[in-house]
Phi, psi and omega in degrees: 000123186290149202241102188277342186280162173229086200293322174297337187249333171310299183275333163309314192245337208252003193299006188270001185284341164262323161339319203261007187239358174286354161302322153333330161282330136340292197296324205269335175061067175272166198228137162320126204110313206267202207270119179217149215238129172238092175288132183052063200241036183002231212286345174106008210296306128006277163336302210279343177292352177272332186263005153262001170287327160082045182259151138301083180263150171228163146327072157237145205210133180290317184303125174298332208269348166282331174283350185280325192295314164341263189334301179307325183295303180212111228250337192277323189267150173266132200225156173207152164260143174195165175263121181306334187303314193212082202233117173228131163242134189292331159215143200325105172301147171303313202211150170244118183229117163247155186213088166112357192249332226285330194267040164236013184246014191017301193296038165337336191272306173289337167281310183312328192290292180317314183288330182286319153303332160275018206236174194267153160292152191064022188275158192282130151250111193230085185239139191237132197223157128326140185239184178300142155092070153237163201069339196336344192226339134305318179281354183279307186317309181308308185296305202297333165297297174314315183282349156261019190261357183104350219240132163341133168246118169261097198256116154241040140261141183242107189241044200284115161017122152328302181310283214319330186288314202239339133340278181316305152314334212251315185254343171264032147135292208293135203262117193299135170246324148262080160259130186236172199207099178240161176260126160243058147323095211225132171327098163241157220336265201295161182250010165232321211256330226266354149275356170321300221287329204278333195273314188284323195257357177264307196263030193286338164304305176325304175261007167323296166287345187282113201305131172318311175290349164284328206290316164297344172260358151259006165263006150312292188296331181282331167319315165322308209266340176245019174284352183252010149229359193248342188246122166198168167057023184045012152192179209283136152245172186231114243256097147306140190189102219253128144283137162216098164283137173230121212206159173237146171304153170287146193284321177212082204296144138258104181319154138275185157318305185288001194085004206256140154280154199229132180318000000 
């Protein structure tokens, strides 16, 4: 998996997708002692508020440079690079909590297998993603600029339906106890700048084939075109919109051949 982040602008500019999620921890209630799995946990920030709690937590994130700023960040705490996708500990966690990665992940089906398999039978799950419509108004400006600029649209982001969602969990084992669905509009940094900086740390996917010299003038234009909803009150937003489950493993999982667990 190509590892595209920038870890230094990630916290510099983007720290609020974990700031505006530290509520998560709450939801998930860890209790002293036990075993936690921090999925997709870029710079740690998140982690390390689980290892103050006085949990075993460890860290994971397929990006290395996130895991290095993680690692710099809290030198105490435990971090590993790995893929959500196919992820194995040698032992079983209470509870597993993600925040901001799952919908950067398309093989849903395949992470749900995974987590489930690191969790204890009945162990916790608490995770907050993207839902259907979120970005919705970034992403229409990104497509129609680019598809009319001539150029491949490379969408890596998954934005599936609550159902849809809890449907995937659901069939790899797991029994839902919550889905809620909400808008998290959110202020970013610079008030000039801040929709560049959101396009260099998010959508860099996006802009992968596009010949360098092109590239600054069509993050003009998407700017042109989402400045007249995306801008007020003198600076830039970002139209959000968030899924959060809280869901428990099954108590006695059943295999098929292939590994996959069946409800």
């Amino acid at each position: 998996m190509a590892d595209n982040w920038d870890s230094s602008l990630y916290d510099d500019r983007h720290a609020f997708v974990w700031k505006t999620s530290a509520d998560l921890i709450d939801l998930l209630a860890p209790q002293p002692g036990e075993r936690i799995l921090d999925l997709g946990c870029g710079t740690g920030h998140l982690t390390a508020q689980l290892a103050a709690r006085g949990v075993e937590v460890t860290g994971l994130d397929s990006s290395l440079s996130m895991i290095a700023q993680a690692r710099q960040n809290y030198p105490k705490v435990k971090f590993t690079v790995a893929d959500a996708r196919d992820f194995r500990f040698p032992e079983p966690f209470d509870a597993v909590m993600s925040n901001a990665a799952l919908h950067w992940i398309a093989e849903a089906g395949l992470v749900a297998t995974s987590i489930a398999a690191a969790l204890k039978p009945g162990g916790r799950l608490v995770l907050e993603m993207g839902v259907l419509g979120n970005i919705a108004i970034i992403l229409e400006a990104l497509e129609g600029v680019l598809s009319q600029a001539g150029h491949k649209l490379t969408n890596p982001w998954y934005f599936p339906s609550a159902a849809e969602y809890a449907t995937v969990l659901e069939q790899a084992g797991f029994e839902i106890r919550s889905v809620a669905t909400f808008e998290r509009w959110h202020r970013l940094e610079h008030p000039e700048r801040g929709m560049r900086e959101w396009l260099e740390m998010f959508a860099g996917t996006w802009f992968a084939e596009v010949p360098l010299e092109e590239r600054e003038s069509l993050v003009r234009e998407i700017e042109i075109r989402l400045r007249p909803k995306l801008y007020c009150d003198r600076a830039w937003w970002a139209d959000y919109k968030r899924l959060r489950v809280i869901a428990s493993a099954a108590r006695l999982p059943l295999r098929t051949q292939s590994g996959i667990p069946t409800p």
